[in-house]
mmCIF file of the C-alpha atoms, coordinates in Angstrom:
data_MODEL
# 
_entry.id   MODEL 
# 
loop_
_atom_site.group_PDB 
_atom_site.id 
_atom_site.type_symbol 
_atom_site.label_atom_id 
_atom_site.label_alt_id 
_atom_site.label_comp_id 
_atom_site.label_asym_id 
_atom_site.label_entity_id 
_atom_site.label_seq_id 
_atom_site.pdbx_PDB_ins_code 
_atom_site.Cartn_x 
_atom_site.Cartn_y 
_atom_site.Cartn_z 
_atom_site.occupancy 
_atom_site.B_iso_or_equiv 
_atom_site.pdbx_formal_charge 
_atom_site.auth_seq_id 
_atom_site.auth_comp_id 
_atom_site.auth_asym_id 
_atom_site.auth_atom_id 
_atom_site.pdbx_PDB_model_num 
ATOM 1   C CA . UNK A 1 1   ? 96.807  40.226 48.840 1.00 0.00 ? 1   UNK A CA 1 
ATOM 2   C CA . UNK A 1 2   ? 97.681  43.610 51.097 1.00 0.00 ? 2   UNK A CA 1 
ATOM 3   C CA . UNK A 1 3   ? 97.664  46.493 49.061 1.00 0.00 ? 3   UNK A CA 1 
ATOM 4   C CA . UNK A 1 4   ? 101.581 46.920 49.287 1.00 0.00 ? 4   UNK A CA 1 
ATOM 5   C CA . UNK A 1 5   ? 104.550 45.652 50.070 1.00 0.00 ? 5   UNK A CA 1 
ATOM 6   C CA . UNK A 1 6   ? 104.017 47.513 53.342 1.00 0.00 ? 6   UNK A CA 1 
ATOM 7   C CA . UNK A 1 7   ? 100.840 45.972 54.225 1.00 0.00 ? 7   UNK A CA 1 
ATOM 8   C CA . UNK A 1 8   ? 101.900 42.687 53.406 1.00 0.00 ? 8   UNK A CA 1 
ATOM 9   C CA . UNK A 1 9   ? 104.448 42.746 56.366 1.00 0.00 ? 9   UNK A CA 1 
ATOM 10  C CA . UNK A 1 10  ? 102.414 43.607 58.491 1.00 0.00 ? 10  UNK A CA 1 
ATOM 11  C CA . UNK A 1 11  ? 99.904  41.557 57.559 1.00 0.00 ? 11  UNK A CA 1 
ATOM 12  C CA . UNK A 1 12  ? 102.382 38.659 58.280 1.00 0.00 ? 12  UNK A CA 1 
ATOM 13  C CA . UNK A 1 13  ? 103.398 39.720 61.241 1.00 0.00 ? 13  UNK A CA 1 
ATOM 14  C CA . UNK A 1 14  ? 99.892  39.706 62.703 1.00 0.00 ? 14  UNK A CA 1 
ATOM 15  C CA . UNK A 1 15  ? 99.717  36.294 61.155 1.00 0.00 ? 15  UNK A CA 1 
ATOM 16  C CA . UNK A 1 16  ? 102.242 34.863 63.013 1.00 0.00 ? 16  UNK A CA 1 
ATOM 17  C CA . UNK A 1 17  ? 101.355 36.882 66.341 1.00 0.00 ? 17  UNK A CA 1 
ATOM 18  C CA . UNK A 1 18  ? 98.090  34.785 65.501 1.00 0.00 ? 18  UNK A CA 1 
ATOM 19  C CA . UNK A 1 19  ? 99.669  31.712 65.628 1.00 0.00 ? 19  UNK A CA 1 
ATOM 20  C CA . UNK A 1 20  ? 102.156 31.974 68.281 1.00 0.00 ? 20  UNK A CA 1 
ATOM 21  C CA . UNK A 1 21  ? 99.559  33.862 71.092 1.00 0.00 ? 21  UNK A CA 1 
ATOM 22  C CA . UNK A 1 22  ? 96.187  31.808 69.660 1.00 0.00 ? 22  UNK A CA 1 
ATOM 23  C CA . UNK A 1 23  ? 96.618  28.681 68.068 1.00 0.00 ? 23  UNK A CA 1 
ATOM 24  C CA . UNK A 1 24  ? 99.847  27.018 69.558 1.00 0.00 ? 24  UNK A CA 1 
ATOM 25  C CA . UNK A 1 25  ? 99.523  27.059 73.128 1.00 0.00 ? 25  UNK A CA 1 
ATOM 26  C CA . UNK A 1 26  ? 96.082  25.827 72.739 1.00 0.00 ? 26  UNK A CA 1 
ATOM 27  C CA . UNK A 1 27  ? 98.057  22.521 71.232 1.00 0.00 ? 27  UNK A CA 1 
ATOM 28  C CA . UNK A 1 28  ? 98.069  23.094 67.377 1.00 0.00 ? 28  UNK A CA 1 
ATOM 29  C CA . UNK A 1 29  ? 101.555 22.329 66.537 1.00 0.00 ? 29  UNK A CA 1 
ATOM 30  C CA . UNK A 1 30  ? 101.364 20.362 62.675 1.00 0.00 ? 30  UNK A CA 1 
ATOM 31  C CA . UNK A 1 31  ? 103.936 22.002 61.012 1.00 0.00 ? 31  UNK A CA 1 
ATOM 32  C CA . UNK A 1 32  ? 101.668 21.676 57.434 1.00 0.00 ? 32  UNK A CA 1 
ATOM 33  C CA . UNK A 1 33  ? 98.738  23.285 59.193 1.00 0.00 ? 33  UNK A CA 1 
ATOM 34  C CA . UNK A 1 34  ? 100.902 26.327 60.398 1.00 0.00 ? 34  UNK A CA 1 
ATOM 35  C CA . UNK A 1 35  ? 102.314 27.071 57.844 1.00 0.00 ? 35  UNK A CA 1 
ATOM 36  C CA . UNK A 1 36  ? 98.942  26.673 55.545 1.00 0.00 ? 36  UNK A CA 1 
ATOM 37  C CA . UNK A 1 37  ? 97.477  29.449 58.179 1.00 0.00 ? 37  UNK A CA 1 
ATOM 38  C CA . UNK A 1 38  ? 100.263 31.795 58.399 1.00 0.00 ? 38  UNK A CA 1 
ATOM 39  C CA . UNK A 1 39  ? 100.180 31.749 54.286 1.00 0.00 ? 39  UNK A CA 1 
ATOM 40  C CA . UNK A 1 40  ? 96.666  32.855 54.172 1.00 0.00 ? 40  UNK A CA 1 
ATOM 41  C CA . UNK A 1 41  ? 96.286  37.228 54.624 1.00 0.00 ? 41  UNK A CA 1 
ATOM 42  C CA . UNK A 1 42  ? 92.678  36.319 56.881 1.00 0.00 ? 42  UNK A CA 1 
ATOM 43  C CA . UNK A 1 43  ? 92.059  40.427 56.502 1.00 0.00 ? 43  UNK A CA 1 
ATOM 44  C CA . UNK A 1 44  ? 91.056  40.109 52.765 1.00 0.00 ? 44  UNK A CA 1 
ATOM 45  C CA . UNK A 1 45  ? 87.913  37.533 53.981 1.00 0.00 ? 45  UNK A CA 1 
ATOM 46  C CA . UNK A 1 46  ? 86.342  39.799 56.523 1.00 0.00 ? 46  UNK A CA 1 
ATOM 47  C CA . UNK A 1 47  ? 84.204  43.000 55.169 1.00 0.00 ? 47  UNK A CA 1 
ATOM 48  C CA . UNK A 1 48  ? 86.372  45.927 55.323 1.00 0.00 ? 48  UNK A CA 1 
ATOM 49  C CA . UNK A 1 49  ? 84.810  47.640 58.420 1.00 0.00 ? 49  UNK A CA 1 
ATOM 50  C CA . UNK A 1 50  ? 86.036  44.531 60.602 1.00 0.00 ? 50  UNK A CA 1 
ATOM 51  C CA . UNK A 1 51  ? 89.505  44.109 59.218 1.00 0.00 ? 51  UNK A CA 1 
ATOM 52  C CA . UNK A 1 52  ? 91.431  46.253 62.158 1.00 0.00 ? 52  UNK A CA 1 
ATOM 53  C CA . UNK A 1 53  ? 89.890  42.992 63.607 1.00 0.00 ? 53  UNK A CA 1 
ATOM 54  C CA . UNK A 1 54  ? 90.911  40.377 61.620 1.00 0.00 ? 54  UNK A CA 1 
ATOM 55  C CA . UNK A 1 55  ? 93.287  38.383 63.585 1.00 0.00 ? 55  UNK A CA 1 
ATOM 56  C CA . UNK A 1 56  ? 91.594  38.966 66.858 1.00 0.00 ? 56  UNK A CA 1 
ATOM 57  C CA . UNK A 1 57  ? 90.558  35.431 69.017 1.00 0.00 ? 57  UNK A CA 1 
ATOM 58  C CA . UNK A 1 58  ? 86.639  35.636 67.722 1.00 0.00 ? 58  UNK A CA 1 
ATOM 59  C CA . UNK A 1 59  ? 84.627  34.968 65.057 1.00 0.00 ? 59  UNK A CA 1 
ATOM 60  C CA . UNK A 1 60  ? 83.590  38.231 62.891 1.00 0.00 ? 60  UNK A CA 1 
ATOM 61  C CA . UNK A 1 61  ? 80.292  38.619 60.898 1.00 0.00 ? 61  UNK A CA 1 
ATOM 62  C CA . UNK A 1 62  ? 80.037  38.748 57.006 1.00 0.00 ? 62  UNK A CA 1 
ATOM 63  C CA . UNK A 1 63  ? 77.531  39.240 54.782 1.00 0.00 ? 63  UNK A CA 1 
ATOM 64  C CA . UNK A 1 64  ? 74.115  37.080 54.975 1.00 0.00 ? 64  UNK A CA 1 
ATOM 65  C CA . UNK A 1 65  ? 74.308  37.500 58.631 1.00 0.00 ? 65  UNK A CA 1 
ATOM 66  C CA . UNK A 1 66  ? 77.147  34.107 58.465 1.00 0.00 ? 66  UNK A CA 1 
ATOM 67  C CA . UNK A 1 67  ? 80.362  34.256 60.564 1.00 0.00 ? 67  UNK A CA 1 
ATOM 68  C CA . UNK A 1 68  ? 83.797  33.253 59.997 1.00 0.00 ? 68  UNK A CA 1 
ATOM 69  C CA . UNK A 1 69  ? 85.117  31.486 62.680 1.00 0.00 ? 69  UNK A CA 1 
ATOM 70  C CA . UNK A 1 70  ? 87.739  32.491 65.146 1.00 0.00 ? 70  UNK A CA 1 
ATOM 71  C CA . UNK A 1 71  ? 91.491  31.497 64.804 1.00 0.00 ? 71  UNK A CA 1 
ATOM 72  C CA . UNK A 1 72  ? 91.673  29.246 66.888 1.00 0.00 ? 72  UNK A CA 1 
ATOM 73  C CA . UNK A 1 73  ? 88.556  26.959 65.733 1.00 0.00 ? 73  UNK A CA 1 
ATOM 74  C CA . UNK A 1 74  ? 89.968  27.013 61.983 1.00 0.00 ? 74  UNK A CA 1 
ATOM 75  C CA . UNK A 1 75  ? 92.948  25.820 63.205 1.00 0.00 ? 75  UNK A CA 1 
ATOM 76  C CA . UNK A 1 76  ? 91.315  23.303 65.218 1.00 0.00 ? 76  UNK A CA 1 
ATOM 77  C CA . UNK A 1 77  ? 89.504  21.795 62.597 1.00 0.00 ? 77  UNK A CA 1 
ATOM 78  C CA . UNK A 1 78  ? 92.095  21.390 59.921 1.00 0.00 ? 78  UNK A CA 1 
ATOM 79  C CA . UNK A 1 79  ? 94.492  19.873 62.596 1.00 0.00 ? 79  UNK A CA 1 
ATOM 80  C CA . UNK A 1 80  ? 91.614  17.447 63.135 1.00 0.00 ? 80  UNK A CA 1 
ATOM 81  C CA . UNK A 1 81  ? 90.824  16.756 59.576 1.00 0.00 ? 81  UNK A CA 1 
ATOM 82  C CA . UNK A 1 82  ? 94.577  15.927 59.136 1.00 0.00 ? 82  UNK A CA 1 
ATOM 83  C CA . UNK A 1 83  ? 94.421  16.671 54.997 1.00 0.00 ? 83  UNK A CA 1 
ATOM 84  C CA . UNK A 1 84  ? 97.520  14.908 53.049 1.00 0.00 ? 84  UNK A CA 1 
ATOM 85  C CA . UNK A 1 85  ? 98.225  16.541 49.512 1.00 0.00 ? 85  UNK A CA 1 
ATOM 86  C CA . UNK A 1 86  ? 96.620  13.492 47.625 1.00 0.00 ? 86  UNK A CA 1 
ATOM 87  C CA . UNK A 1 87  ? 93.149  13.786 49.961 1.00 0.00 ? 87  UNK A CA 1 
ATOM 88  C CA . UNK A 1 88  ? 90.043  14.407 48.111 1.00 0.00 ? 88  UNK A CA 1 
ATOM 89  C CA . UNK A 1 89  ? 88.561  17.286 50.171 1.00 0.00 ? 89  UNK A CA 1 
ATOM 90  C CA . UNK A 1 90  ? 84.430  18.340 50.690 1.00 0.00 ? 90  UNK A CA 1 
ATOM 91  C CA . UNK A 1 91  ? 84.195  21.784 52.640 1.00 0.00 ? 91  UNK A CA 1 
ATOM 92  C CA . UNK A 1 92  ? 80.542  22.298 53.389 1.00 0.00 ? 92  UNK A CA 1 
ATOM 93  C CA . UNK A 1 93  ? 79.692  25.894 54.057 1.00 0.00 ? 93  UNK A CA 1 
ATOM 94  C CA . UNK A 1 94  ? 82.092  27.830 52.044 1.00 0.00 ? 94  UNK A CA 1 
ATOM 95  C CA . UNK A 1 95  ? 81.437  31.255 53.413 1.00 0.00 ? 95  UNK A CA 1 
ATOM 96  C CA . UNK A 1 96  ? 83.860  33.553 53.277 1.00 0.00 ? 96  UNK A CA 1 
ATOM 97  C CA . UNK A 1 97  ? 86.248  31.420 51.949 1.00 0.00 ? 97  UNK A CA 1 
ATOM 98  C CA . UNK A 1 98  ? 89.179  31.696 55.091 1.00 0.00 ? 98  UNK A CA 1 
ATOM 99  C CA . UNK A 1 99  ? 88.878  27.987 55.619 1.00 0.00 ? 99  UNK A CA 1 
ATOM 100 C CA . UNK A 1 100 ? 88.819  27.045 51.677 1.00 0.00 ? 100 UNK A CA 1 
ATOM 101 C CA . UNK A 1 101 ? 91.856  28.651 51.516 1.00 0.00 ? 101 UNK A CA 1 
ATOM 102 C CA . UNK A 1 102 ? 94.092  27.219 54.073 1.00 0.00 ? 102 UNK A CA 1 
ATOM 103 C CA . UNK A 1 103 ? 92.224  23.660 53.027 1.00 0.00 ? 103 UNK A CA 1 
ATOM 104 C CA . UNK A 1 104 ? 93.995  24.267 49.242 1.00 0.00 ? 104 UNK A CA 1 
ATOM 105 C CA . UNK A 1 105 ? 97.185  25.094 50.790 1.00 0.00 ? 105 UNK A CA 1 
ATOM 106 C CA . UNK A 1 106 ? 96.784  20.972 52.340 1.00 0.00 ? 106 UNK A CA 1 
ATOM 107 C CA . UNK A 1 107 ? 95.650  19.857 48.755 1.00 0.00 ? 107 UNK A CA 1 
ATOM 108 C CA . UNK A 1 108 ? 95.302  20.188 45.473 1.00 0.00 ? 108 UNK A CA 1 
ATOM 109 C CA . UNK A 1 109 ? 91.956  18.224 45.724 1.00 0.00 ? 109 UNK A CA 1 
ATOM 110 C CA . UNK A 1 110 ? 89.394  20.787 47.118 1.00 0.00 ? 110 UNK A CA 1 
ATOM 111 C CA . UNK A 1 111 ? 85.346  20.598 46.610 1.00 0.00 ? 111 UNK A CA 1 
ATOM 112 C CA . UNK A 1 112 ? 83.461  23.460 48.523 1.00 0.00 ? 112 UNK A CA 1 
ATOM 113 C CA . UNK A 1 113 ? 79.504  23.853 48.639 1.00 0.00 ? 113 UNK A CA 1 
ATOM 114 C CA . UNK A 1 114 ? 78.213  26.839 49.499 1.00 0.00 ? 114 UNK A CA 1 
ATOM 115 C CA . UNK A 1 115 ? 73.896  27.544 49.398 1.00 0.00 ? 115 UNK A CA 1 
ATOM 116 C CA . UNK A 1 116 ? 74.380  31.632 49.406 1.00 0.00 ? 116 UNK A CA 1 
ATOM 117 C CA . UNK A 1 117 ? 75.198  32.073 45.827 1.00 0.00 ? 117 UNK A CA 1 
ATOM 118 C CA . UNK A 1 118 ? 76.779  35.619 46.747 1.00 0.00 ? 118 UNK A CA 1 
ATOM 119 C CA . UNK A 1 119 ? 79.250  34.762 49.483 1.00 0.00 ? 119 UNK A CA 1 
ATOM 120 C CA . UNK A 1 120 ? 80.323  31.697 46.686 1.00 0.00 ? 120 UNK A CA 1 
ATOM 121 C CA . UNK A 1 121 ? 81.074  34.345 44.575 1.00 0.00 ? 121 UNK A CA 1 
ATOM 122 C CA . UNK A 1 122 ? 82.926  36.807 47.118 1.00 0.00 ? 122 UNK A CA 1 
ATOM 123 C CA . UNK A 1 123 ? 85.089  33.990 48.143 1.00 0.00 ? 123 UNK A CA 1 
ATOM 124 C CA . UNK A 1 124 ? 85.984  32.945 44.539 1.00 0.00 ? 124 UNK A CA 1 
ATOM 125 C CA . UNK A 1 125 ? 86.789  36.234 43.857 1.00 0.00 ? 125 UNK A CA 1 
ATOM 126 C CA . UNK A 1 126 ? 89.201  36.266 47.145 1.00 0.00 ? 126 UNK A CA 1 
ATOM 127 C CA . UNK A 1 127 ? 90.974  32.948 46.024 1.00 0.00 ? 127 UNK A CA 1 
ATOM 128 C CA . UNK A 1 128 ? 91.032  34.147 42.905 1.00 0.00 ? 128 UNK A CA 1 
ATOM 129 C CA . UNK A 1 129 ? 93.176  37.082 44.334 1.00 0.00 ? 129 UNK A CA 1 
ATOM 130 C CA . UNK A 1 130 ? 95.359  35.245 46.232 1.00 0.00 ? 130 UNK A CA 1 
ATOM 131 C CA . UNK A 1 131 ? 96.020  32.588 42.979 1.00 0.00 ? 131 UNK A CA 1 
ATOM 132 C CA . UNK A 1 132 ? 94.607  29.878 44.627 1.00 0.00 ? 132 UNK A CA 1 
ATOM 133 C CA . UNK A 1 133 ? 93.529  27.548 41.979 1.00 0.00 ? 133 UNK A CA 1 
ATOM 134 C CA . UNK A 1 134 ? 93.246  24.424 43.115 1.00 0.00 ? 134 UNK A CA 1 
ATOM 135 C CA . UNK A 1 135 ? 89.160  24.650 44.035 1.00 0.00 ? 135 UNK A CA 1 
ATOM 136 C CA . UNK A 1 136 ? 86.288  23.825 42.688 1.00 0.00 ? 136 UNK A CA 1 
ATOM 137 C CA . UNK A 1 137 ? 83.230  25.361 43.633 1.00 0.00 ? 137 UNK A CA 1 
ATOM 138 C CA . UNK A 1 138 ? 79.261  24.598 43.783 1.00 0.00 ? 138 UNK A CA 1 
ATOM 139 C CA . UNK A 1 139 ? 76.237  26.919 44.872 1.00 0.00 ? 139 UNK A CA 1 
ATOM 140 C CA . UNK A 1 140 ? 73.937  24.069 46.423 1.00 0.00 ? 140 UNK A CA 1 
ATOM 141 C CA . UNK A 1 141 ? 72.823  22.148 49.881 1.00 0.00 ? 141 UNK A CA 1 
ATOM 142 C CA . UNK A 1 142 ? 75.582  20.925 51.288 1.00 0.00 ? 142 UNK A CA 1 
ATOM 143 C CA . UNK A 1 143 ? 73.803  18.394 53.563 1.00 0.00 ? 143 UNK A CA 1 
ATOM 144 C CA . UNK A 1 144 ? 73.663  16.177 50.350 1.00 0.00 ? 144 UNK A CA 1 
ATOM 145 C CA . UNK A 1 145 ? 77.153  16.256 49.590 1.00 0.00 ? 145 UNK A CA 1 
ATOM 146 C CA . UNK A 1 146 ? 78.808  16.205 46.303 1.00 0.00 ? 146 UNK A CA 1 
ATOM 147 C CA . UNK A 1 147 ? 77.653  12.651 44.854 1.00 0.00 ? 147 UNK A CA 1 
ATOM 148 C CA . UNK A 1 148 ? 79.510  13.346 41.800 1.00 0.00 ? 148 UNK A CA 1 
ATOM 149 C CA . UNK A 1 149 ? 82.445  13.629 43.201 1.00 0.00 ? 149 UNK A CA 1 
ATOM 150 C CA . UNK A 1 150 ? 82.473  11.018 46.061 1.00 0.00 ? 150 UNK A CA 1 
ATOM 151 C CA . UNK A 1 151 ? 83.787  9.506  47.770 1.00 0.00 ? 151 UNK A CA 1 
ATOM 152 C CA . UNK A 1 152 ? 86.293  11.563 49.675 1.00 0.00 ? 152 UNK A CA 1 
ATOM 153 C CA . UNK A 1 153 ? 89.002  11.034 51.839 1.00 0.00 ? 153 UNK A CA 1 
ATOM 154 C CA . UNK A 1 154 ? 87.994  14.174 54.064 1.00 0.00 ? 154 UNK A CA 1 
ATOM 155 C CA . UNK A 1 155 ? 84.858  16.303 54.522 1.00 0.00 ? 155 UNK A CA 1 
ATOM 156 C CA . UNK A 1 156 ? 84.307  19.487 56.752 1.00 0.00 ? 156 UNK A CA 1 
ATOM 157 C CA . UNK A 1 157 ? 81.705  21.078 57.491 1.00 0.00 ? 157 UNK A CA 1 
ATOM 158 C CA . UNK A 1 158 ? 81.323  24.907 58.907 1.00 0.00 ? 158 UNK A CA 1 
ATOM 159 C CA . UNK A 1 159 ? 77.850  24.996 59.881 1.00 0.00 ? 159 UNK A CA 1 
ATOM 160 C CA . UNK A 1 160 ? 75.704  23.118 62.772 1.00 0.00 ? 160 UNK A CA 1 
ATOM 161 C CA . UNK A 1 161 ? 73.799  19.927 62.276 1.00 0.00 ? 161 UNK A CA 1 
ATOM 162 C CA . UNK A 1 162 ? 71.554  18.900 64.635 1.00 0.00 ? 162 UNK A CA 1 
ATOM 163 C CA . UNK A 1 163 ? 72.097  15.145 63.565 1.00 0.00 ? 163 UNK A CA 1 
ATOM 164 C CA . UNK A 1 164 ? 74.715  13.248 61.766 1.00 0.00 ? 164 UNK A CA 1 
ATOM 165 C CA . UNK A 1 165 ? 73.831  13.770 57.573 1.00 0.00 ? 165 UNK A CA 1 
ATOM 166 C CA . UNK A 1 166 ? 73.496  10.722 56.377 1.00 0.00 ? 166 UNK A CA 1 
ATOM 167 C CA . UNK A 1 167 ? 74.466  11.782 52.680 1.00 0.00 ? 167 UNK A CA 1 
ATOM 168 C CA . UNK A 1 168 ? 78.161  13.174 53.726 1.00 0.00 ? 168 UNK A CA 1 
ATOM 169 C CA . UNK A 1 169 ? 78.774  9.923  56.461 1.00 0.00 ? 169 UNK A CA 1 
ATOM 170 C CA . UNK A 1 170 ? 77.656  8.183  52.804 1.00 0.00 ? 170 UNK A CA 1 
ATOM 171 C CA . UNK A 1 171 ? 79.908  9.683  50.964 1.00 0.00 ? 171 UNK A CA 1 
ATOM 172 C CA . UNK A 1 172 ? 83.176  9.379  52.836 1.00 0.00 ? 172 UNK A CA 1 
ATOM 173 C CA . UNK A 1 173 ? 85.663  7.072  51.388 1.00 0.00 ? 173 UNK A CA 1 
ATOM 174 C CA . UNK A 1 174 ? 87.050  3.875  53.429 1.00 0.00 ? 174 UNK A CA 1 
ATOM 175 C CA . UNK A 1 175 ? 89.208  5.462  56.465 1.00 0.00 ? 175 UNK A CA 1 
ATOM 176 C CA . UNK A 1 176 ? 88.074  8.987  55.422 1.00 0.00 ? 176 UNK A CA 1 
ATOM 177 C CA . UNK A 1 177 ? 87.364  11.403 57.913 1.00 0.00 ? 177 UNK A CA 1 
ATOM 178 C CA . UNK A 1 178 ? 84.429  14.044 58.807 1.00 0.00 ? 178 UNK A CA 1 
ATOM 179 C CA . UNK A 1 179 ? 84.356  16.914 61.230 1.00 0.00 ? 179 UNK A CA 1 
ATOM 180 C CA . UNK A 1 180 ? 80.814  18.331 62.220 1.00 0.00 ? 180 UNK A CA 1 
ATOM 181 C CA . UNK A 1 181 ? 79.448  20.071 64.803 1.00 0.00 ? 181 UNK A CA 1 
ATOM 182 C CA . UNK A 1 182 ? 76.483  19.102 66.343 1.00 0.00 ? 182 UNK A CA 1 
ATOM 183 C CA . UNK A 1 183 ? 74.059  19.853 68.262 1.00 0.00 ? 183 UNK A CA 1 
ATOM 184 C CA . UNK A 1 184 ? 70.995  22.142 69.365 1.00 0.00 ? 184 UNK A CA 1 
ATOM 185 C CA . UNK A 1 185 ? 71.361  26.304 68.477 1.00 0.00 ? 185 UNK A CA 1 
ATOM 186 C CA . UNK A 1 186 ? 72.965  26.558 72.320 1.00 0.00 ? 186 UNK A CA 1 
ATOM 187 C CA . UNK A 1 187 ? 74.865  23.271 73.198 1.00 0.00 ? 187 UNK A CA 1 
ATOM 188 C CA . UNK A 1 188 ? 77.444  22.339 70.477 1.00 0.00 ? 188 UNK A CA 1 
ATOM 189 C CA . UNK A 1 189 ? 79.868  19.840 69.666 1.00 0.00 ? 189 UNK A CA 1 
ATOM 190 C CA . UNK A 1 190 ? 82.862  19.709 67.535 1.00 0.00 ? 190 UNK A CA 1 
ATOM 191 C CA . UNK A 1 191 ? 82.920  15.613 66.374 1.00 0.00 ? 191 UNK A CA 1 
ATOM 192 C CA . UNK A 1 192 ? 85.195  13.676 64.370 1.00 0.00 ? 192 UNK A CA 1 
ATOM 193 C CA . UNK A 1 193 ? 83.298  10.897 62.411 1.00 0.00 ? 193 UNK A CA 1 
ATOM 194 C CA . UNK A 1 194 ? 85.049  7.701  60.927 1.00 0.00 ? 194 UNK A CA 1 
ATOM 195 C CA . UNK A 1 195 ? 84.630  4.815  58.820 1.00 0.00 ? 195 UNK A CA 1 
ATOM 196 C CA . UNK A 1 196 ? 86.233  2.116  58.977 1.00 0.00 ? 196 UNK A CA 1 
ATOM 197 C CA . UNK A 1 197 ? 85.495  -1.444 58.098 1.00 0.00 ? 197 UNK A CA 1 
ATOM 198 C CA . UNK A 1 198 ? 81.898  -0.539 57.600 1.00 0.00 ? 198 UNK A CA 1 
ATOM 199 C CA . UNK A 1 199 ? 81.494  0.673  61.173 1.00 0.00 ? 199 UNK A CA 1 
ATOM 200 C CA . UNK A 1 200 ? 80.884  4.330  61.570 1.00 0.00 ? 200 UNK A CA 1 
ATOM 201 C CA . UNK A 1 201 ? 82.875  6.000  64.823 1.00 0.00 ? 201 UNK A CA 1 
ATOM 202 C CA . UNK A 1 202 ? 81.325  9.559  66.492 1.00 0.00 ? 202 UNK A CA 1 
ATOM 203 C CA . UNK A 1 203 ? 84.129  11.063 68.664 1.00 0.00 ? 203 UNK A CA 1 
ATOM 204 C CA . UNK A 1 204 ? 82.986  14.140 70.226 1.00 0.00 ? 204 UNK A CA 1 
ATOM 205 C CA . UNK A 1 205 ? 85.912  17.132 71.086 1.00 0.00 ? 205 UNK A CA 1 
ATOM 206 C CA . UNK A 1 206 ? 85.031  20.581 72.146 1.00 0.00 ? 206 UNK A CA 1 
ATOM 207 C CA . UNK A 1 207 ? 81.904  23.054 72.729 1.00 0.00 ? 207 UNK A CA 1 
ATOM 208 C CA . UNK A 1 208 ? 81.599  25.364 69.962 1.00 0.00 ? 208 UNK A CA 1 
ATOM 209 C CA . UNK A 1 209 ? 79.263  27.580 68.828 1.00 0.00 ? 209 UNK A CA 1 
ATOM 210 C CA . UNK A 1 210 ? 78.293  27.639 64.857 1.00 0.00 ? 210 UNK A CA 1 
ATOM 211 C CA . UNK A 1 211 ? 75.409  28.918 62.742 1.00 0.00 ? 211 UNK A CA 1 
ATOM 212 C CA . UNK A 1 212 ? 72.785  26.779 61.658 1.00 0.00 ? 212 UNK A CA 1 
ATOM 213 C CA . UNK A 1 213 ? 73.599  23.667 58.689 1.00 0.00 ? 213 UNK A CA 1 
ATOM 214 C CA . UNK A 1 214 ? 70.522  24.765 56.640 1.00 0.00 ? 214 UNK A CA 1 
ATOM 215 C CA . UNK A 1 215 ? 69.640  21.925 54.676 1.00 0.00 ? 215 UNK A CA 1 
ATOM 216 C CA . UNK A 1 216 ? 67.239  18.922 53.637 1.00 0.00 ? 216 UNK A CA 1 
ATOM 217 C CA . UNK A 1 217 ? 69.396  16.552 55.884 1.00 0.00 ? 217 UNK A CA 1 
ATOM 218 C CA . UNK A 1 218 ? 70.628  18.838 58.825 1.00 0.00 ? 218 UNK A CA 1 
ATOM 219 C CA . UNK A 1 219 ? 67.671  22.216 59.773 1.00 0.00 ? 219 UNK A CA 1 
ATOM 220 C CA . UNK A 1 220 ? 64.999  22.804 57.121 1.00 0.00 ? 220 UNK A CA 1 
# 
């Protein structure tokens, strides 16, 4: 959390600045996801050098030359995902751990794969901090899922594929829910993916623009 008691105002204020000028009038109104974003200090997941910047409408480098995404794309894909508290969760790409957090503020069921063993750590450490506890965490290529643990209700992923993975479309539950982007490293798109009644649905959203989904099913 902010240092103080002083920083933590302020830090909320810029939160909900965030919300009100970024996320809302672009349509993001579900009261759960608001409220899971304005909880979450995004300063304390950006390196310190960038944090005058945290709340700013762009994505910000970390470490291991990743990103975190801007505001407004976080918020987009949660509102899409549409977690309920008893949803089994997959986050693929944990990174700095921004959009781990506001997932464990939607449940208490939350997986997260990360393949950069150091940013796993950093954003343990960071939930850690903030008393989040309701994550589990795994150093590992995300493209094959979490077999273990499957199936599950939702599954996000933070990173671009340039095809469906047929592992996490595998590992969704009946009526569960995946959000992707895909695409080439120029052209994006933001899809929601489906099952239902053994028929797989692809409905593409927005452009976006994401780092690569390094993995044996998405870019070697």
């Amino acid at each position: 959390m902010p240092d103080d008691e002083t920083d933590f105002v302020s830090s909320l204020a810029a939160r909900r600045r965030m919300i009100a000028e970024q996320i809302e009038p672009r349509g993001i109104g579900q009261p759960r996801v608001l409220s899971a974003i304005e909880a979450v200090p995004r300063e304390i997941f950006v390196p310190p050098a960038s944090r005058s910047k945290a709340y700013e409408d762009r994505a910000l480098a970390i470490d291991s030359e990743q990103t975190i995404s801007q505001p407004f794309i976080v918020a987009f894909m949660t509102n899409l995902l549409a977690v309920e508290p008893e949803h089994k969760v997959l986050e693929i790409g944990t990174g700095s751990g921004y959009q781990t957090a506001i997932l464990a503020r939607l449940s208490n069921h939350i997986f997260t794969i990360e393949r950069i063993e150091s940013l796993s750590q950093q954003a343990r450490d960071r939930l850690n901090r903030l008393g989040t506890r309701a994550v589990r965490f795994r150093v590992g290529d995300g493209s094959l899922g979490w077999l273990e643990e499957a199936p599950f209700d939702r599954i996000v992923v933070t990173a671009a594929a340039p095809r469906l993975p047929q592992p996490l479309i595998d590992q969704l539950a009946p009526g569960g829910r995946l959000v992707i982007p895909v695409g080439n490293e120029k052209l994006q798109t933001l899809s929601v993916v489906t099952r239902s009644k053994g028929r797989t649905i692809e409905r593409p959203t927005i452009p976006c623009r994401f780092v690569k989904f390094i993995g044996t099913a998405a870019w070697e």
